[in-house]
PDB file of N, CA, C and O in Angstrom, chain B, residues numbered from 101:
ATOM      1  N   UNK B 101     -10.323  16.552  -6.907  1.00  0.00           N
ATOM      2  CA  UNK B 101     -11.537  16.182  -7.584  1.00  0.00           C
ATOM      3  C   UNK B 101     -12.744  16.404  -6.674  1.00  0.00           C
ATOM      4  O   UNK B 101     -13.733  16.965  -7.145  1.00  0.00           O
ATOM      5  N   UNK B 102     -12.730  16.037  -5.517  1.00  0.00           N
ATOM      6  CA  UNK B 102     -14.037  16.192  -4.734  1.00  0.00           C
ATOM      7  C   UNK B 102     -14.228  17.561  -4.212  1.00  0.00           C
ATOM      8  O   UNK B 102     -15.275  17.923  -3.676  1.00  0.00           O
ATOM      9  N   UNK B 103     -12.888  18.534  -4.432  1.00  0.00           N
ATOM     10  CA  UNK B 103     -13.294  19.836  -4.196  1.00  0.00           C
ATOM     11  C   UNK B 103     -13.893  21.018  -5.179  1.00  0.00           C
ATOM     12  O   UNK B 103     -14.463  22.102  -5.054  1.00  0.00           O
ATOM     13  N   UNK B 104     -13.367  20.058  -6.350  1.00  0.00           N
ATOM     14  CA  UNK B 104     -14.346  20.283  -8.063  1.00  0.00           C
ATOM     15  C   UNK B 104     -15.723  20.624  -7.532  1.00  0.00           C
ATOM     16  O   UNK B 104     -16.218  21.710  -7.233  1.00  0.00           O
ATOM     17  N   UNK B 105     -16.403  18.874  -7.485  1.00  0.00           N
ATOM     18  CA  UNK B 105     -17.515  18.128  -7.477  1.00  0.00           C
ATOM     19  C   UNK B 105     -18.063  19.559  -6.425  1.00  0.00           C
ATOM     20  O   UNK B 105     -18.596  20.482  -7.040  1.00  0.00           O
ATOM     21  N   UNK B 106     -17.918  19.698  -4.905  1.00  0.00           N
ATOM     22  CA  UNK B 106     -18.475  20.626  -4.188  1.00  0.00           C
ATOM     23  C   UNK B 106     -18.451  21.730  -4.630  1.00  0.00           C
ATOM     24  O   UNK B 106     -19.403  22.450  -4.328  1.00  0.00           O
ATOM     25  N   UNK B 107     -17.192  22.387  -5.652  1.00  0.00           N
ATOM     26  CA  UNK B 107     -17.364  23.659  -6.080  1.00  0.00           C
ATOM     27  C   UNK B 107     -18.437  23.960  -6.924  1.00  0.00           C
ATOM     28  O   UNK B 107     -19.055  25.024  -6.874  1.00  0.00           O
ATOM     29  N   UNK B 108     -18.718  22.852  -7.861  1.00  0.00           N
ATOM     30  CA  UNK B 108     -19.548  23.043  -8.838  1.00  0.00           C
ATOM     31  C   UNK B 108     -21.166  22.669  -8.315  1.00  0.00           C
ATOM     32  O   UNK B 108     -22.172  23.092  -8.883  1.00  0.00           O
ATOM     33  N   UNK B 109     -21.163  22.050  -7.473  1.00  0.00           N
ATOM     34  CA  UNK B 109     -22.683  21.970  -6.364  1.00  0.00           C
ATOM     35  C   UNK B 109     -22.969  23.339  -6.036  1.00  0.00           C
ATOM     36  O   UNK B 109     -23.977  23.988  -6.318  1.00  0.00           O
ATOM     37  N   UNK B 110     -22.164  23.614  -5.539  1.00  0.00           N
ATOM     38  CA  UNK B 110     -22.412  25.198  -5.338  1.00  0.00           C
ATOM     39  C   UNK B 110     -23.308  25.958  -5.683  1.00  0.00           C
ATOM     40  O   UNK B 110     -24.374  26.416  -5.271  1.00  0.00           O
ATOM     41  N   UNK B 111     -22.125  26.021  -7.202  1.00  0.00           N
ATOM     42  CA  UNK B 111     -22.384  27.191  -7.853  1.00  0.00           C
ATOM     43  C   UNK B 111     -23.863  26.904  -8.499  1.00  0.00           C
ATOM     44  O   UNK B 111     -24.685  27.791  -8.731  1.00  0.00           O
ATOM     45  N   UNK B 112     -24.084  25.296  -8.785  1.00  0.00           N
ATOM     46  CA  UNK B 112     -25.102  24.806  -9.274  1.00  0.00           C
ATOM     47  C   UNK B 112     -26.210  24.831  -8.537  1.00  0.00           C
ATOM     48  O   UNK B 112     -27.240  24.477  -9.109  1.00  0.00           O
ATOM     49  N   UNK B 113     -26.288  25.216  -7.212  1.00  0.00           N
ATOM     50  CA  UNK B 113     -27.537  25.242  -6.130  1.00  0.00           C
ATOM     51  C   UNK B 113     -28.255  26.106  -6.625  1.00  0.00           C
ATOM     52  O   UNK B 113     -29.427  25.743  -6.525  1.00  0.00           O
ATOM     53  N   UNK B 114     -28.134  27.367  -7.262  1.00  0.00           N
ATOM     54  CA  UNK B 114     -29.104  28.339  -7.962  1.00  0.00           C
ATOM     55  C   UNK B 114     -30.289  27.921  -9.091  1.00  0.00           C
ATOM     56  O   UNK B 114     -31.432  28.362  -9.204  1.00  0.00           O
ATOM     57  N   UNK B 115     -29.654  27.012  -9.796  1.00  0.00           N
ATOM     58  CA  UNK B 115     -30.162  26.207 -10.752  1.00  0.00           C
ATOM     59  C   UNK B 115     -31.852  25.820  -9.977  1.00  0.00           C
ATOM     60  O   UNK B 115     -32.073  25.541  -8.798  1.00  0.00           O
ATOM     61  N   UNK B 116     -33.066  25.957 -11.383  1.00  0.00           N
ATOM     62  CA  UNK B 116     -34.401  25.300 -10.647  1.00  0.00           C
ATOM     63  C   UNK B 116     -34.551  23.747 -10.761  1.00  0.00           C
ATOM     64  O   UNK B 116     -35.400  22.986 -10.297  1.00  0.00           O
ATOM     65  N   UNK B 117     -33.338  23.510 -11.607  1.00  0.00           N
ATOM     66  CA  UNK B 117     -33.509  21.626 -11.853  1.00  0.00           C
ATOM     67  C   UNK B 117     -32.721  20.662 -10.589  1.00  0.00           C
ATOM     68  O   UNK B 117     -32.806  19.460 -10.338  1.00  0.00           O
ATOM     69  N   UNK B 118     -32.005  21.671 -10.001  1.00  0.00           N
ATOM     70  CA  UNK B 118     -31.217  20.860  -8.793  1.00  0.00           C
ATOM     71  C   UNK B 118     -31.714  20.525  -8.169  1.00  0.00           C
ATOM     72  O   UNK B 118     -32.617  21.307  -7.874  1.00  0.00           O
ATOM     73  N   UNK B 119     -31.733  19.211  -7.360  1.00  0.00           N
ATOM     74  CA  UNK B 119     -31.652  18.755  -6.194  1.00  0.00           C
ATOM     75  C   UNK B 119     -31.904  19.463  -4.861  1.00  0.00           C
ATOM     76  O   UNK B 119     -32.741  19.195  -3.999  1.00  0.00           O
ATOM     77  N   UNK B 120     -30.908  20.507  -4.902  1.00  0.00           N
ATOM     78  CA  UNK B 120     -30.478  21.424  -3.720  1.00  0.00           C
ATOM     79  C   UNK B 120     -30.867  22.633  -4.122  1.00  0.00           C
ATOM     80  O   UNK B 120     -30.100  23.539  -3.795  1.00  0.00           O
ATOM     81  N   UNK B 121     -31.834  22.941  -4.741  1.00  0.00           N
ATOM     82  CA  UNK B 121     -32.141  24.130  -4.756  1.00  0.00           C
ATOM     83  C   UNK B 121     -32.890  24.910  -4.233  1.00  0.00           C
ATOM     84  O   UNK B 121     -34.004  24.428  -4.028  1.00  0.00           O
ATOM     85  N   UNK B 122     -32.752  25.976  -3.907  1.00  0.00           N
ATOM     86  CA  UNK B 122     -32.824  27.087  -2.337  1.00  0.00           C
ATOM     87  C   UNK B 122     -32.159  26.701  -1.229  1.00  0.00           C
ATOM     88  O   UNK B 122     -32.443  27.298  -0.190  1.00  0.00           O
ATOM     89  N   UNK B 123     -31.634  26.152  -1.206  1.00  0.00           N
ATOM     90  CA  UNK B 123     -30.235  25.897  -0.154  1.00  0.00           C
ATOM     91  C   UNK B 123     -29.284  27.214  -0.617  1.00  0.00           C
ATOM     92  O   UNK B 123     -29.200  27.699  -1.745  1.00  0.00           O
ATOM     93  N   UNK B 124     -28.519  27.680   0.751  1.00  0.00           N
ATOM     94  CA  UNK B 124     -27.940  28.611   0.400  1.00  0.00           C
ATOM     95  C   UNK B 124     -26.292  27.509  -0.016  1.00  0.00           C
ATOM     96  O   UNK B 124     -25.936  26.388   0.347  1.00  0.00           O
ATOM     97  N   UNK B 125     -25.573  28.743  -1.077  1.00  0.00           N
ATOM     98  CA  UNK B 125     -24.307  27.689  -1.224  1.00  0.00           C
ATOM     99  C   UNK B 125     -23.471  27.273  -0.544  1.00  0.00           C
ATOM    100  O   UNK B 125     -22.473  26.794  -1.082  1.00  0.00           O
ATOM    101  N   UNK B 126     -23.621  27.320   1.315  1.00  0.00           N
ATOM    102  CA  UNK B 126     -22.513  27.832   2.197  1.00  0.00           C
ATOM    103  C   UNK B 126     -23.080  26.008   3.075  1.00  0.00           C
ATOM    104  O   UNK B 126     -22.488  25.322   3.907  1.00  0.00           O
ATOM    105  N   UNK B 127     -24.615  25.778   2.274  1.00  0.00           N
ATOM    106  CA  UNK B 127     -24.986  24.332   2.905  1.00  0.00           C
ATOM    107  C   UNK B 127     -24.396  23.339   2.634  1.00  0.00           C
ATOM    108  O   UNK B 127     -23.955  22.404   3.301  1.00  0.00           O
ATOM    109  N   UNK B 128     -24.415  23.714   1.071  1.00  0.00           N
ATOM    110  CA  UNK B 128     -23.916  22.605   0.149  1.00  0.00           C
ATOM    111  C   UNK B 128     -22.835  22.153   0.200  1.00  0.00           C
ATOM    112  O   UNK B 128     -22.638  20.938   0.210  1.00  0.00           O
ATOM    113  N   UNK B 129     -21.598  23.323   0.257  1.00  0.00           N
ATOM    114  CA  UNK B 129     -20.521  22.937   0.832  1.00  0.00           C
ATOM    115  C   UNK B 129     -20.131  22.269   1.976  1.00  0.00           C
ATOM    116  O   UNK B 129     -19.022  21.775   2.182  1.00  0.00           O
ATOM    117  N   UNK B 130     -21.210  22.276   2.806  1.00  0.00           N
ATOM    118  CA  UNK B 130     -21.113  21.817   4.121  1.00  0.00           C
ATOM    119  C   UNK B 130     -21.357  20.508   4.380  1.00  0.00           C
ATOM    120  O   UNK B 130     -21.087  19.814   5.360  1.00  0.00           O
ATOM    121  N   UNK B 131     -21.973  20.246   3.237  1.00  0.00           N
ATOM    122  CA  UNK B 131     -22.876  18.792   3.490  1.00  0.00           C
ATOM    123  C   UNK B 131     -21.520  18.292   2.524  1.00  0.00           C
ATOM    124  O   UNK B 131     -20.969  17.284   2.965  1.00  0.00           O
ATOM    125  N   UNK B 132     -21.120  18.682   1.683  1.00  0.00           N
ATOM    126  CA  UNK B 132     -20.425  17.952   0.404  1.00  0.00           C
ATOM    127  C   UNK B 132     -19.311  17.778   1.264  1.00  0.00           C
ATOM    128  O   UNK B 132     -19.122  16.563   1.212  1.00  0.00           O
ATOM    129  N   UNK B 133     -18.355  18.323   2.120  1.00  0.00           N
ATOM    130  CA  UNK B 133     -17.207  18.566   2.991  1.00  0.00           C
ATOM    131  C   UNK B 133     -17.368  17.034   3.863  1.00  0.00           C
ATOM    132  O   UNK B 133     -16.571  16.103   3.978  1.00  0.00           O
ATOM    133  N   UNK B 134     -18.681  17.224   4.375  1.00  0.00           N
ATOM    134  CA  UNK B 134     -18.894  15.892   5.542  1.00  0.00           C
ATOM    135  C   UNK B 134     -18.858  14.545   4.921  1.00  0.00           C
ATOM    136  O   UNK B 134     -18.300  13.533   5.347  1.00  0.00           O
ATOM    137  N   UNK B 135     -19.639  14.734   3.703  1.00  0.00           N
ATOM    138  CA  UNK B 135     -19.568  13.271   3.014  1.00  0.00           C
ATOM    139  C   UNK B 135     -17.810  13.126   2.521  1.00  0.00           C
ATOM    140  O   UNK B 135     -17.243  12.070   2.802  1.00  0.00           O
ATOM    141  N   UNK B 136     -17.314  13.825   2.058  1.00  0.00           N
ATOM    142  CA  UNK B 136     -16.220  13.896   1.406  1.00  0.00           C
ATOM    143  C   UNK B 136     -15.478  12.910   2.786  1.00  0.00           C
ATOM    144  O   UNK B 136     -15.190  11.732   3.000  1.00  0.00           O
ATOM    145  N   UNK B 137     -15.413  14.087   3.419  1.00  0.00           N
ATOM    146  CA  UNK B 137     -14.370  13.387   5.038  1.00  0.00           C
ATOM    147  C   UNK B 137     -14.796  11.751   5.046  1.00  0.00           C
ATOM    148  O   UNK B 137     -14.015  10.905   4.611  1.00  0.00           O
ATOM    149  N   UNK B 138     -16.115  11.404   5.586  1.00  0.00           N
ATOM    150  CA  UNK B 138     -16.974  10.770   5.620  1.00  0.00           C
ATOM    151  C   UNK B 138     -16.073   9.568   4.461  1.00  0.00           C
ATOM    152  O   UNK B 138     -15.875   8.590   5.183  1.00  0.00           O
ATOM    153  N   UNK B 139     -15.738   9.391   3.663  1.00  0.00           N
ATOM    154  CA  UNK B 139     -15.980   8.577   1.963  1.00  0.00           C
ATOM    155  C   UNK B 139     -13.962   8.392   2.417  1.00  0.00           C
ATOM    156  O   UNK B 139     -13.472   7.297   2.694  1.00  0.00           O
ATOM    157  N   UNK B 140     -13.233   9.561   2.386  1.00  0.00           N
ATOM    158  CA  UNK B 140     -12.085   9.267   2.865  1.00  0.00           C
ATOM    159  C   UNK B 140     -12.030   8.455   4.261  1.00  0.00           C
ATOM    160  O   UNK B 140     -11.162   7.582   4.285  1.00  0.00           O
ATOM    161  N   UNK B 141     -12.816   8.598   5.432  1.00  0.00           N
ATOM    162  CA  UNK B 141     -12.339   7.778   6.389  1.00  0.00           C
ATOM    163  C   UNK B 141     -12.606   6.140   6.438  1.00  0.00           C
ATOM    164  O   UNK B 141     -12.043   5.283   7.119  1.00  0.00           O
ATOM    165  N   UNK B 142     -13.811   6.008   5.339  1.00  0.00           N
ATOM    166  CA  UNK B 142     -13.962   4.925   5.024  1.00  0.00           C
ATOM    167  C   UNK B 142     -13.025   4.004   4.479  1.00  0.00           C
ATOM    168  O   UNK B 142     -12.810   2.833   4.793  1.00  0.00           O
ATOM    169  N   UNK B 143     -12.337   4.952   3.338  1.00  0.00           N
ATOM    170  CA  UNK B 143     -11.508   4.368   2.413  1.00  0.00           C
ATOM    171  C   UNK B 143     -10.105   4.017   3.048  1.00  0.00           C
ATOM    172  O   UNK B 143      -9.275   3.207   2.636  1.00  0.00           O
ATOM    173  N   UNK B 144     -10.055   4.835   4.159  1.00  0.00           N
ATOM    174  CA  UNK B 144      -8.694   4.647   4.742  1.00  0.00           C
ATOM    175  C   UNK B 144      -9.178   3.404   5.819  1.00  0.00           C
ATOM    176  O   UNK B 144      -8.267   2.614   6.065  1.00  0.00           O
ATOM    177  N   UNK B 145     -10.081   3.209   6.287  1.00  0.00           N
ATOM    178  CA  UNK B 145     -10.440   1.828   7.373  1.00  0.00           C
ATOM    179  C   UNK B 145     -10.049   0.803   6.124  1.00  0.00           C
ATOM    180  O   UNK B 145      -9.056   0.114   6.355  1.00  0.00           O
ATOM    181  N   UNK B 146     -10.562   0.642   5.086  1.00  0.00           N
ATOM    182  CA  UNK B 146     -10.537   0.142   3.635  1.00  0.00           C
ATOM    183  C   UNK B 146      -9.246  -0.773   3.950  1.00  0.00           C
ATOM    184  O   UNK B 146      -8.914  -1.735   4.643  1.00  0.00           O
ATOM    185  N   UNK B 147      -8.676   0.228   2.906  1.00  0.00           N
ATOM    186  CA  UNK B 147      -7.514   0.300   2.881  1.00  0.00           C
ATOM    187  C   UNK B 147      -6.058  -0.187   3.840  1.00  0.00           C
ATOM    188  O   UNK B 147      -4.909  -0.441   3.476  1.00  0.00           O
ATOM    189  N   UNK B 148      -6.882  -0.176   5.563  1.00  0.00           N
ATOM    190  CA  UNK B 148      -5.653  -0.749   5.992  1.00  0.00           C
ATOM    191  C   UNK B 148      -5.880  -1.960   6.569  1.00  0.00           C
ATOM    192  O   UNK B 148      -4.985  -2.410   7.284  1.00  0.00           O
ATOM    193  N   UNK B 149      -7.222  -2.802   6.366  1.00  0.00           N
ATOM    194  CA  UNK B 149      -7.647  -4.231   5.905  1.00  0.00           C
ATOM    195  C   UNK B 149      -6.824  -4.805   4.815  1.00  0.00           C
ATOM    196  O   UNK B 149      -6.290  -5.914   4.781  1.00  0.00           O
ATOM    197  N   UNK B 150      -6.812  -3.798   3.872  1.00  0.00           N
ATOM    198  CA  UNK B 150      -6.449  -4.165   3.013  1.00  0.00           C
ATOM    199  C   UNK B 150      -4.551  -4.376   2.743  1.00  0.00           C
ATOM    200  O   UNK B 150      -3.899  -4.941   1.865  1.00  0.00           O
ATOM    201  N   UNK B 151      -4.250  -3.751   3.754  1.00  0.00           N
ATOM    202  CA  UNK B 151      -3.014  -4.089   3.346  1.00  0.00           C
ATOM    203  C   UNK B 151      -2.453  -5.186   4.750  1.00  0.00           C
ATOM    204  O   UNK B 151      -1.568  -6.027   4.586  1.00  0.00           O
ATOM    205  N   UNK B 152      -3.070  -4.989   5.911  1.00  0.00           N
ATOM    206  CA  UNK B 152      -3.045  -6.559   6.715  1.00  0.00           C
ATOM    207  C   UNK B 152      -3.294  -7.550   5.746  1.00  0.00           C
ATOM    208  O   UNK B 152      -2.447  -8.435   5.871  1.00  0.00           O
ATOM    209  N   UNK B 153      -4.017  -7.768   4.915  1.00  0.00           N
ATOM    210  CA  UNK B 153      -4.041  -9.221   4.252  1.00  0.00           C
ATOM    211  C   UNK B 153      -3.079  -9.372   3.541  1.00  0.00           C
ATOM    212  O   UNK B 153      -2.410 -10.398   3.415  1.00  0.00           O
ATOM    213  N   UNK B 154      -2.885  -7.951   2.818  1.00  0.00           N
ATOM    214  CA  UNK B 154      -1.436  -8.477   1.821  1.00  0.00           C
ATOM    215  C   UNK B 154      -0.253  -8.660   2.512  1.00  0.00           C
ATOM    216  O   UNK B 154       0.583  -9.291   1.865  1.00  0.00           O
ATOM    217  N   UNK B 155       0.168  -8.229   3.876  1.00  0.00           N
ATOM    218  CA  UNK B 155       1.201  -8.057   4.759  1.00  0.00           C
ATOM    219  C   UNK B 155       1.272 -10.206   4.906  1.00  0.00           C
ATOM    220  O   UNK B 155       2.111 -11.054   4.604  1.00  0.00           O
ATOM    221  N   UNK B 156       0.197 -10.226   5.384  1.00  0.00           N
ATOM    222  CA  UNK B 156      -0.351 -11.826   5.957  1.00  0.00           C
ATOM    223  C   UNK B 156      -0.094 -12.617   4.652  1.00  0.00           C
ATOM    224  O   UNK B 156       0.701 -13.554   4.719  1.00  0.00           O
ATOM    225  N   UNK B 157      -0.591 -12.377   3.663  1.00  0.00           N
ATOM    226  CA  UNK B 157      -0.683 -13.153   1.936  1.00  0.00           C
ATOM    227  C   UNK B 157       1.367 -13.292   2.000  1.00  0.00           C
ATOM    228  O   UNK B 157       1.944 -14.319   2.359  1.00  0.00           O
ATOM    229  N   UNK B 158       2.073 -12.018   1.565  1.00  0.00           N
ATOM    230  CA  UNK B 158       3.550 -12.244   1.605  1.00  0.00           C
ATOM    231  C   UNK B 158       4.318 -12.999   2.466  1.00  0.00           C
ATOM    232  O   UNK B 158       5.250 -13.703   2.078  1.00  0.00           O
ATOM    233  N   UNK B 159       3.792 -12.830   4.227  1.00  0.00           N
ATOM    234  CA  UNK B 159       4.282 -13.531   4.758  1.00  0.00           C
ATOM    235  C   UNK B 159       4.146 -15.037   5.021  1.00  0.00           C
ATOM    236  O   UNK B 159       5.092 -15.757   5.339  1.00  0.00           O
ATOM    237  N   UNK B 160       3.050 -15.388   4.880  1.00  0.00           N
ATOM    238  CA  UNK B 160       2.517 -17.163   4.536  1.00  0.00           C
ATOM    239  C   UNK B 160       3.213 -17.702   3.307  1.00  0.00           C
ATOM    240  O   UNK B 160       3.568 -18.865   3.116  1.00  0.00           O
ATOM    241  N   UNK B 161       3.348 -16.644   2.492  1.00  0.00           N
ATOM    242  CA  UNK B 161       3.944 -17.491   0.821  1.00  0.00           C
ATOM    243  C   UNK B 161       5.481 -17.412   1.353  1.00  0.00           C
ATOM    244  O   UNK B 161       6.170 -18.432   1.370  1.00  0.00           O
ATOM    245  N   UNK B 162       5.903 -16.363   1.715  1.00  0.00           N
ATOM    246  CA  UNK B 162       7.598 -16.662   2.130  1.00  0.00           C
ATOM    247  C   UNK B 162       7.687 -17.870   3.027  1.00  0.00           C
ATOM    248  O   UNK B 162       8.562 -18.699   2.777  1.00  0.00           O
ATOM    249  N   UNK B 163       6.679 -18.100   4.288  1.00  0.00           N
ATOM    250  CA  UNK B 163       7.365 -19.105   4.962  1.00  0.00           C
ATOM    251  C   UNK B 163       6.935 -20.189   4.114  1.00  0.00           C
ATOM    252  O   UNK B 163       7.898 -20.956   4.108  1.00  0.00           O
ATOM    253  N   UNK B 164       6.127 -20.622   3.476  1.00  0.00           N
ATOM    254  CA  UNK B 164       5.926 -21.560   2.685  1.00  0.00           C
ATOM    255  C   UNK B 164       6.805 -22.174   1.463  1.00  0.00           C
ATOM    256  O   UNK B 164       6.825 -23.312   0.993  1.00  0.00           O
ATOM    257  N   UNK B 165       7.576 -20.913   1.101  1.00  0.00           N
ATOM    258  CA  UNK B 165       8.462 -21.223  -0.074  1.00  0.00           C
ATOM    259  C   UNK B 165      10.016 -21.614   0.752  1.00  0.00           C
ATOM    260  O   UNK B 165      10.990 -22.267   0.379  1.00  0.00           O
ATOM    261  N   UNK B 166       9.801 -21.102   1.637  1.00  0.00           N
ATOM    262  CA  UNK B 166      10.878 -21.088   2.769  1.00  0.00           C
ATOM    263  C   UNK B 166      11.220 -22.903   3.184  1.00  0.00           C
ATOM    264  O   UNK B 166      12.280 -23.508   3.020  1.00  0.00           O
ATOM    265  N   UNK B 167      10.151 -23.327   3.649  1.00  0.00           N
ATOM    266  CA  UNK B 167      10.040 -24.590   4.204  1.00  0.00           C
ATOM    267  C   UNK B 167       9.955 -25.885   2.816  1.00  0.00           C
ATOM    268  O   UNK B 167      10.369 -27.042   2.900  1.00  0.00           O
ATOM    269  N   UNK B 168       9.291 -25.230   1.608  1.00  0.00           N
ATOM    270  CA  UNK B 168       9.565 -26.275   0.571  1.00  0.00           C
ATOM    271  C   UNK B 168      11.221 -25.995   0.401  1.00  0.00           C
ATOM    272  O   UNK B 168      11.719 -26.967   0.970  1.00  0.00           O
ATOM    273  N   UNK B 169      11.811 -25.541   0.131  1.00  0.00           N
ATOM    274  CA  UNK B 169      13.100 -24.650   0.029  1.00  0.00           C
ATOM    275  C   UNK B 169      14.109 -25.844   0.601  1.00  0.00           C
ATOM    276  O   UNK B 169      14.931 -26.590   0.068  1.00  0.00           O
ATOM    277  N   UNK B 170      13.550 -25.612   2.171  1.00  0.00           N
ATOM    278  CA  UNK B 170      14.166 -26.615   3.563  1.00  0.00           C
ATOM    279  C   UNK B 170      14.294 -28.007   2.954  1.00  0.00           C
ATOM    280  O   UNK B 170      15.313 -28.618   2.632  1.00  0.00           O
ATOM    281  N   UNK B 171      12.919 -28.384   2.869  1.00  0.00           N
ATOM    282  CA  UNK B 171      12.373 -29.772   2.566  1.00  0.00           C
ATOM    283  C   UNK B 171      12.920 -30.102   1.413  1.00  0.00           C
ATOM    284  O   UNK B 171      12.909 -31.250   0.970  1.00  0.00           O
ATOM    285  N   UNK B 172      13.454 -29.085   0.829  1.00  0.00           N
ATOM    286  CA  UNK B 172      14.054 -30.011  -1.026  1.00  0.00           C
ATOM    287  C   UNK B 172      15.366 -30.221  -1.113  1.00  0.00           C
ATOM    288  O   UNK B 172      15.927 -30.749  -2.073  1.00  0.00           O
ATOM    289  N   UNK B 173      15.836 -29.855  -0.215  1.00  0.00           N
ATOM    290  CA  UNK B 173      17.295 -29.508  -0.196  1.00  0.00           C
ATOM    291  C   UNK B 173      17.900 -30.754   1.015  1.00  0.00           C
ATOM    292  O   UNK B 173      19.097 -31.036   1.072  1.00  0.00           O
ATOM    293  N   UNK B 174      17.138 -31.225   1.677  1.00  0.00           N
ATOM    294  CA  UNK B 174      17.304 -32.099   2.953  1.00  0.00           C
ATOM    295  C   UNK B 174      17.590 -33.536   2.147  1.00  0.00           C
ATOM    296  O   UNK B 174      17.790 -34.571   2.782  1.00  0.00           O
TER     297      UNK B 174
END
C-alpha cells in the first residue's frame, strides 16, 4: 500500500493542482520512501511497548489466578 501511495505521488507530481508540483518524480519518491521507513520504525517502537504490556498483563493475571487457585484449595 505505501508503495501504491508513492507510486501514484509520482506520477501525480506533473499535475498543476499538486502539492509537489515541479518537483522532479525521483524527489517524491524520495521523500515518500523516508516517511514511509520513518512511520514503520515508529510503529515497530509501537508495537514492542505494546506487546511488553501484554507479556506483563498475562503474566500478573496467571500469578494471580495462580495464588487465588493456592488460597482456595488450602
Amino acid at each position: 500500500m505505501w508503495l501504491a501511495l508513492i507510486k501514484q505521488a509520482a506520477e501525480t507530481a506533473q499535475s498543476a493542482e499538486a502539492p509537489w508540483y515541479g518537483y522532479p518524480p525521483w524527489v517524491v519518491v524520495l521523500v515518500g520512501t523516508v516517511i514511509a521507513a520513518a512511520g514503520l520504525w515508529i510503529f515497530s517502537k509501537l508495537l514492542k511497548w505494546v506487546l511488553l504490556v501484554a507479556i506483563a498483563v498475562v503474566l500478573a493475571g496467571g500469578l494471580i489466578w495462580a495464588v487465588r487457585l493456592y488460597l482456595g484449595s488450602t
